[in-house]
KEGULUM-911848 format. One record per residue (C-alpha): x, y, z. Coordinates in steps of 0.2 Angstrom, whole numbers, padded with zeros to 4 digits, always signed. Layout:
<logus>
XYZ...
</logus>
This chain:
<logus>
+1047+0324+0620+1049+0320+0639+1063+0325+0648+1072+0309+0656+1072+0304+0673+1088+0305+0685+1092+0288+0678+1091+0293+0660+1075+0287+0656+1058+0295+0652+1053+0303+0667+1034+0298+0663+1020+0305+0675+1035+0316+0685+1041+0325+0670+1039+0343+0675+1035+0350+0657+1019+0342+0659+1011+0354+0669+1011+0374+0665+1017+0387+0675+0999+0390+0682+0999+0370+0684+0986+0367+0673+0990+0351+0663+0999+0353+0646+0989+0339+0635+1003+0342+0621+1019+0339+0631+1024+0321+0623+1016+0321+0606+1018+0327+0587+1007+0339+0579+1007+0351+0565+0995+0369+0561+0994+0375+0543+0979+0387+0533+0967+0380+0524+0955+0388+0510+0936+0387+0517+0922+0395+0511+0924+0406+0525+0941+0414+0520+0959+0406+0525+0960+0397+0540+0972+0391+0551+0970+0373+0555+0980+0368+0573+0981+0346+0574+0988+0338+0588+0992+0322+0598+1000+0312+0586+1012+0301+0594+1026+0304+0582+1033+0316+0572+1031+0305+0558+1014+0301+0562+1009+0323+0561+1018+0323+0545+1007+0311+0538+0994+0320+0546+0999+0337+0536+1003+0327+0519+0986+0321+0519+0978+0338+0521+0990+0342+0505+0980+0330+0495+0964+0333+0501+0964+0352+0494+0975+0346+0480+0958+0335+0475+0949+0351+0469+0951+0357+0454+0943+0372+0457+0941+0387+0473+0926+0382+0476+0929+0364+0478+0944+0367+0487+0932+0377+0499+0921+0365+0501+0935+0352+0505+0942+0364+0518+0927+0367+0525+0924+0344+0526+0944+0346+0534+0939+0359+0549+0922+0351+0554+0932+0336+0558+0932+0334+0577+0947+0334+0588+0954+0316+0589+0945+0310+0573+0956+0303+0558+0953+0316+0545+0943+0311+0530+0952+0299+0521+0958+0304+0501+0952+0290+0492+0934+0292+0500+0935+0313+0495+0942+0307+0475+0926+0294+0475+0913+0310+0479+0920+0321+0468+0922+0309+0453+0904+0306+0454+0902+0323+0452+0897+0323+0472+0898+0338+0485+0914+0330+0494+0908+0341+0511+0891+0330+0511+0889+0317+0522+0882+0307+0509+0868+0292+0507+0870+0276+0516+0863+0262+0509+0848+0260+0518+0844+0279+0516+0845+0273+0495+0835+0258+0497+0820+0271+0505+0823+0281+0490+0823+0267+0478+0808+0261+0487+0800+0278+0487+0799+0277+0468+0794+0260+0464+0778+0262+0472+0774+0276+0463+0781+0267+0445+0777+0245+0448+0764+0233+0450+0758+0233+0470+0762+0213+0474+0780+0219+0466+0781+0231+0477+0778+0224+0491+0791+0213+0488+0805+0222+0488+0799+0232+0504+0800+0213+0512+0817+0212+0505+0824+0226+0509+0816+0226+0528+0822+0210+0534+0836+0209+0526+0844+0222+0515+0842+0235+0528+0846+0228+0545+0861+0217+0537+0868+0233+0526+0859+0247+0528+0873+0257+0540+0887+0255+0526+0887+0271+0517+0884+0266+0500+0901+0273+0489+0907+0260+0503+0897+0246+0499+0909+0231+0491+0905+0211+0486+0914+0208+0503+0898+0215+0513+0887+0206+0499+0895+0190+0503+0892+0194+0520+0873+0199+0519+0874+0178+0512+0885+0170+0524+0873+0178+0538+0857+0168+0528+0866+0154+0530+0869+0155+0548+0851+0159+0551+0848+0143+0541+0858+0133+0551+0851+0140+0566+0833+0137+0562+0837+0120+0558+0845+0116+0574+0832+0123+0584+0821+0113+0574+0829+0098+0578+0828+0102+0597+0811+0104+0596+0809+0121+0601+0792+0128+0597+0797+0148+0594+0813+0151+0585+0823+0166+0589+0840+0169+0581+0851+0183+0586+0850+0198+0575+0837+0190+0564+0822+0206+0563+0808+0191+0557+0793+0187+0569+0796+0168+0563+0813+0164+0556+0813+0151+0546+0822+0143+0530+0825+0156+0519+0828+0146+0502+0841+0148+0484+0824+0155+0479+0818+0168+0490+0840+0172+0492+0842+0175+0474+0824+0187+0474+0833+0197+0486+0848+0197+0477+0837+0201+0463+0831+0216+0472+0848+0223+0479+0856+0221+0461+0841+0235+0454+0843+0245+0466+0862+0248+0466+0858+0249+0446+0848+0264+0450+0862+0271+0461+0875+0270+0446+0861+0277+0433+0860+0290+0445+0879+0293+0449+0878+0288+0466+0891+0275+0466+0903+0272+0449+0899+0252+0449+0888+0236+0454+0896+0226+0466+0883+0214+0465+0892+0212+0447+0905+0202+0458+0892+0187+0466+0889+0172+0464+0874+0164+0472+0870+0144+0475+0863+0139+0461+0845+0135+0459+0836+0117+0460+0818+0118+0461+0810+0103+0463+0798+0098+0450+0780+0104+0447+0766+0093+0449+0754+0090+0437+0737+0081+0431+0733+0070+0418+0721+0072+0408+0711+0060+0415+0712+0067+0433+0708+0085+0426+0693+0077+0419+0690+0070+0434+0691+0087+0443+0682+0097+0430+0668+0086+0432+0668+0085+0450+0668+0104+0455+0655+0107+0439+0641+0113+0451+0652+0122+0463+0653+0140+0463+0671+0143+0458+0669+0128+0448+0670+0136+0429+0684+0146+0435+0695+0133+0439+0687+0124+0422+0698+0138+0415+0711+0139+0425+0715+0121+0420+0712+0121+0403+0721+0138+0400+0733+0141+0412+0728+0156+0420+0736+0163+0436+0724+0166+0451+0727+0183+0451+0721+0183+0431+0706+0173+0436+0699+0186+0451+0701+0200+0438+0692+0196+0422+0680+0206+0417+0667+0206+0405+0672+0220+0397+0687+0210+0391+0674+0197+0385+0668+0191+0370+0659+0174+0371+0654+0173+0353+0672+0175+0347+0678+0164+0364+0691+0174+0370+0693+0181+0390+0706+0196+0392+0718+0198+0404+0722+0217+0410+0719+0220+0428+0723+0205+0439+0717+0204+0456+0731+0201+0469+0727+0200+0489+0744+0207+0499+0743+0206+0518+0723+0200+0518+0720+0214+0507+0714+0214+0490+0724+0224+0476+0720+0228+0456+0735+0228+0448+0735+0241+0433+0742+0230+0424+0747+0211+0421+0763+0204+0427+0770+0207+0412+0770+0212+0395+0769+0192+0390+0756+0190+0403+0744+0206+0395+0735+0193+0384+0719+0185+0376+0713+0168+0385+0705+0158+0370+0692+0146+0375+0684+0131+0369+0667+0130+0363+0658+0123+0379+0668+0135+0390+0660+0150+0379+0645+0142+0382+0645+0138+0400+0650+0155+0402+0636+0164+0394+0627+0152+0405+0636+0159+0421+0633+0175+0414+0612+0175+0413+0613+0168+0430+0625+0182+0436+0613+0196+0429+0595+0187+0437+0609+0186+0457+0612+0205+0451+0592+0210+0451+0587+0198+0466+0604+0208+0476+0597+0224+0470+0607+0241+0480+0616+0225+0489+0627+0221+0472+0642+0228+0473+0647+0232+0450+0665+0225+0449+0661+0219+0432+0668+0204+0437+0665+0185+0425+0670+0178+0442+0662+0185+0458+0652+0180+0473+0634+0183+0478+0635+0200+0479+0645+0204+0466+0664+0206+0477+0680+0199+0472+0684+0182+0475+0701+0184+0489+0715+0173+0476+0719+0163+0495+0702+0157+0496+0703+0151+0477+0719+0143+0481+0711+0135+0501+0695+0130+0490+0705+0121+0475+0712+0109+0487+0697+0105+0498+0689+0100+0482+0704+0092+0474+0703+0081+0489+0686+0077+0488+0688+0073+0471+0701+0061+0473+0715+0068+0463+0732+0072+0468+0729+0087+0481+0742+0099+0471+0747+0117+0472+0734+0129+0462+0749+0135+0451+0753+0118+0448+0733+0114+0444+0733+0128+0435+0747+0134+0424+0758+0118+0424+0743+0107+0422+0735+0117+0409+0752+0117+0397+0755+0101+0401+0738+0096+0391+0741+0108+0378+0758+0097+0375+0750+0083+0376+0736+0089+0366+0750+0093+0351+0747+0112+0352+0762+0118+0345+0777+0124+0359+0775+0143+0351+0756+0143+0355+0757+0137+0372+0770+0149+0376+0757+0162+0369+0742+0154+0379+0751+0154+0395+0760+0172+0394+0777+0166+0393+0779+0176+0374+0789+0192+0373+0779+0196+0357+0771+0212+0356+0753+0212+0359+0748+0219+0339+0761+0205+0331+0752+0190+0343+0733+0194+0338+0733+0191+0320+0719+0184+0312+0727+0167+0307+0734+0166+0324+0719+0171+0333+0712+0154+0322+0727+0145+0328+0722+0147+0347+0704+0143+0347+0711+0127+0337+0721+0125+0350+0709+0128+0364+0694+0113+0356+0712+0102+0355+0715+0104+0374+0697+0103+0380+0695+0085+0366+0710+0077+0376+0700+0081+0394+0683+0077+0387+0690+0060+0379+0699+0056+0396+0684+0058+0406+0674+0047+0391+0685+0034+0393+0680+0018+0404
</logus>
């Protein structure tokens, strides 16, 4: 404590017990401080802590080591607390108990600095590319780089609560509501602060709840692994979701479509595409391999996806569901074996130039079609052929169940046709049912054939 002043008063800057003899400045005249030993892995050692500025405030100070070493239940746990007490720097609040009883409950070295979050998120990352599907993979990096990581990526990760995950939202939402009033103003670039993306833009209940999506399976992995004793995306709420509604043809305009695009290079796969259901990615990646014309049947393995202008084969399809058989009709099989004489005579006149994909669909020299120049190519023609211009999925997947419906295929088979079943792959393929979906095939292929009869 200071010595007062002549009028009784702390003497401040002129107290005299705040040089030393030598005149050197006593930083510990005026302030609290306490010195106790510790156990390290080093032996006992005396820890000195000063500059508190009340005695009540050093005791705290000296309490709080107490129930630091007090956490271990072990010597060697107590070291390694000690040794977390003395690296703390001078000045710096020592590390705080509930933070140290967190560590070691999950069975954690309580003297490591430990992960943050975006040091997990690499991890997690590290191993999903090893373990999914590419265009899933790529997902979650986009997730976790422009949003996950610059919004949470510093909080250490057994710190990580629903208030930061709200807050990872509310920041969404402002970007929204900046982008739309730049919009509004007319500006031409977009920048928002603190947003990492080259264009900022709406960023939708959709795309929020696919990066919640991602977030969520990652901080499952850290609670498989005992990084963290709990979810705290378990606590969130999200907008919900509205989509609006897919388009879709009639029959009579897929008739109209079919016909129109017959002679056109992609035209029997979109013939497919629209009587089936298949994804692009399905289409590119057929192969005849998985082919068997005289039973009618197409099989989907391998899809071809294109991620950042490169093209990708899956090892798989999207899902077990999506690893199916695609049943045709009869003039489907047909053209097919047709398109497949004609590949064989491009394949001899390309000679060394063919490149052997074993690809049904392919272009003139036997590479992949790129799924964005099926998806550019469907609406030009579309267009042309003077039918709703519609998204490919739409053409595709929602046109082609909407005609099996309408059709009378039964809900079960469509689900089935489509990929939408969770059936194993042995229990879908039975000979009855295998009769079932060609039946249903000629049903959907009648309905377009009669529409595009009709005057």
């Amino acid at each position: 404590m200071r010595l007062p002043g002549p009028d009784g008063k702390p003497a401040g800057k002129a107290c005299p017990l705040l040089w030393r003899a030598n005149g050197s400045w006593n930083p510990r005249h005026g302030s609290a401080g306490f010195a106790c030993r510790v156990p390290t892995s080093a032996g006992t050692r005396l820890l000195r802590r000063f500059g508190y500025p009340a005695k009540a405030a050093a005791r705290s100070g000296a309490e709080t080591v107490g129930k630091l070493i007090s956490l271990g239940s072990d010597d060697a746990t107590r070291q390694r607390i000690g040794d977390m007490i003395m690296a703390a720097k001078r000045g710096a609040p020592l590390p705080a108990v509930e933070d140290v009883r967190r560590r070691l409950g999950l069975g954690l070295d309580p003297s490591s600095p430990g992960l943050s979050t975006g040091e997990w998120l690499d991890s997690w990352l590290a191993g999903k590319r090893r373990t999914r599907r590419a265009s899933a993979v790529v997902s979650y990096e986009s997730h976790c780089r422009v949003w996950l990581k610059p919004q949470l990526g510093h909080i250490p990760l057994e710190r990580l609560n629903t208030g930061h995950i709200e807050g990872l939202f509310a920041t969404i939402d402002r970007f929204n509501a900046e982008a739309v009033r730049q919009r509004a103003e007319g500006k031409a670039q977009i920048v928002i602060e603190g947003d990492v993306r080259t264009q900022p833009g709406i960023c939708g209940p959709s795309t929020q709840r696919r990066i919640f999506a991602t977030l969520r399976a990652a901080l499952n992995a850290a609670v498989k692994q005992r990084q963290i004793t709990w979810n705290p995306c378990a606590g969130i709420e999200l907008e919900s979701e509205h989509p609006p509604e897919a388009q879709r043809w009639t029959p009579a305009q897929a008739a109209r479509f079919i016909a129109f695009t017959a002679g056109d290079p992609l035209g029997l796969l979109y013939r497919v595409m629209v009587l089936r259901g298949c994804r692009r990615a399905e289409l590119a990646g057929f192969r005849w391999a998985g082919a068997d014309l005289d039973r009618g049947v197409l099989t989907v393995a391998r899809p071809i996806v294109q991620l950042g202008g490169r093209l990708v084969e899956e090892a798989t399809a999207k899902s077990r569901a999506g690893d199916r058989l695609v049943f045709l009709d009869a003039e489907t099989a047909g053209l097919l074996r047709e398109h497949r004489k004609a590949q064989l005579a491009a394949r001899l006149r390309a000679g060394e130039a063919w490149q052997d994909n074993d690809l049904v669909f392919c272009q003139a020299d036997g590479t992949p079609w790129k799924p964005d120049h099926i998806s550019k190519r469907f609406k030009r023609l579309a267009e042309q052929a003077g039918v709703p211009v519609i998204k490919l999925h739409d053409g595709g997947r929602h046109t082609g169940n909407s005609l099996m419906r309408d059709a009378g295929v039964d809900q079960e088979l469509r689900m089935r046709e489509v990929g939408h079943s969770d059936k194993s792959i042995n229990d879908r393929y039975r000979h009855t049912l295998i009769e079932a979906h060609l039946a249903a095939a000629e049903q959907t292929a009648a309905l377009v054939r009669a529409a595009h009869e009709a005057p």
